[in-house]
C-alpha positions, 0 to 999 in steps of 0.5 A: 116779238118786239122787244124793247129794253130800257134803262131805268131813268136817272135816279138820286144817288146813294145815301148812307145807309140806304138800300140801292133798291129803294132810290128813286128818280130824280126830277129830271129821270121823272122827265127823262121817264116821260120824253120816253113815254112821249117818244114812244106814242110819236113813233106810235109804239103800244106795249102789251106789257111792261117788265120792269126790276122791283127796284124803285127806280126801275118801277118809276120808270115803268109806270111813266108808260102808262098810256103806251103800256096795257099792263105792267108787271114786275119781274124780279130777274131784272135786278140781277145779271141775265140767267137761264131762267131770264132767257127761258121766260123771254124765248117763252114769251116769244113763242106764245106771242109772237107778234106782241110788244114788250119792254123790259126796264132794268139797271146797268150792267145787266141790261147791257148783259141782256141785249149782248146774251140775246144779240150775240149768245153771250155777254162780252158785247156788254161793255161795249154797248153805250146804254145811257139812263133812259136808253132804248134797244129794239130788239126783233126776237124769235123762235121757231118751232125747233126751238132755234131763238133769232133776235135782230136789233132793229134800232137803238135810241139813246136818251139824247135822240128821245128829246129830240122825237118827243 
């Protein structure tokens, strides 16, 4: 399976007494949102299904896909640090779709603790991994019919590089 893991764009910031969840993109993370959707039909990328965090922000970004993305849907397991259940839906999803193109949009640091738990089996590659708002990793995860989960990195687009191909 292609998996393609995403920081949400830049969203506003955190105003008093508001809910973390409910910011949203700013005009410039709505446009970051859209070089990613741009990047993706250059490189001729098609997702059978977006995952994205209930957040806002990480739903805005999401729905900017819209026309490189069949289907959308939340999973909220995004909006917290990487568990077994996570783990278990993505090995799942690999198993009965090989062959599919996914994306996951998600929030720092969870993200960078997902592309580290799937690349290496645990999260200390996490602080070391530059996931910028809008990022790209690329990730090539399977698993064979004993179970046994490989995932490789394929490429890594940082949002910088996605002005530049869109």
């Amino acid at each position: 399976m292609n998996l393609y893991l995403i920081r949400h764009a830049q969203a506003e910031l955190l105003e008093a007494g508001q809910l973390d969840a409910n910011r949203k993109l700013t005009p410039k993370g709505l446009e970051q949102a859209k070089t990613l959707r741009r990047t993706f039909e250059h490189l001729d990328v098609h997702l059978d299904v977006v995952y994205s965090s209930p957040w806002r922000r990480a739903r805005q970004t999401a729905a900017a896909l819209g026309s490189v993305a069949h289907h959308l849907e939340i999973m909220p397991e995004l909006a917290d640090a990487p568990d077994g259940a996570l783990m278990h839906k993505l090995l799942e999803l690999a198993m009965q779709r090989p062959e599919s193109a996914v994306a996951l949009v998600g929030h720092q640091p969870w993200i960078s603790e997902l592309t580290s738990l799937l690349l290496t089996g645990d999260t200390k590659l996490a602080a070391r991994l530059e996931y910028k708002k809008c990022a790209v990793y690329a990730l090539e995860l399977s698993v064979s019919q004993d179970g046994a989960a490989q995932c490789l990195l394929r490429f890594v687009l940082p949002s910088g590089v996605l002005r530049r191909l869109s």
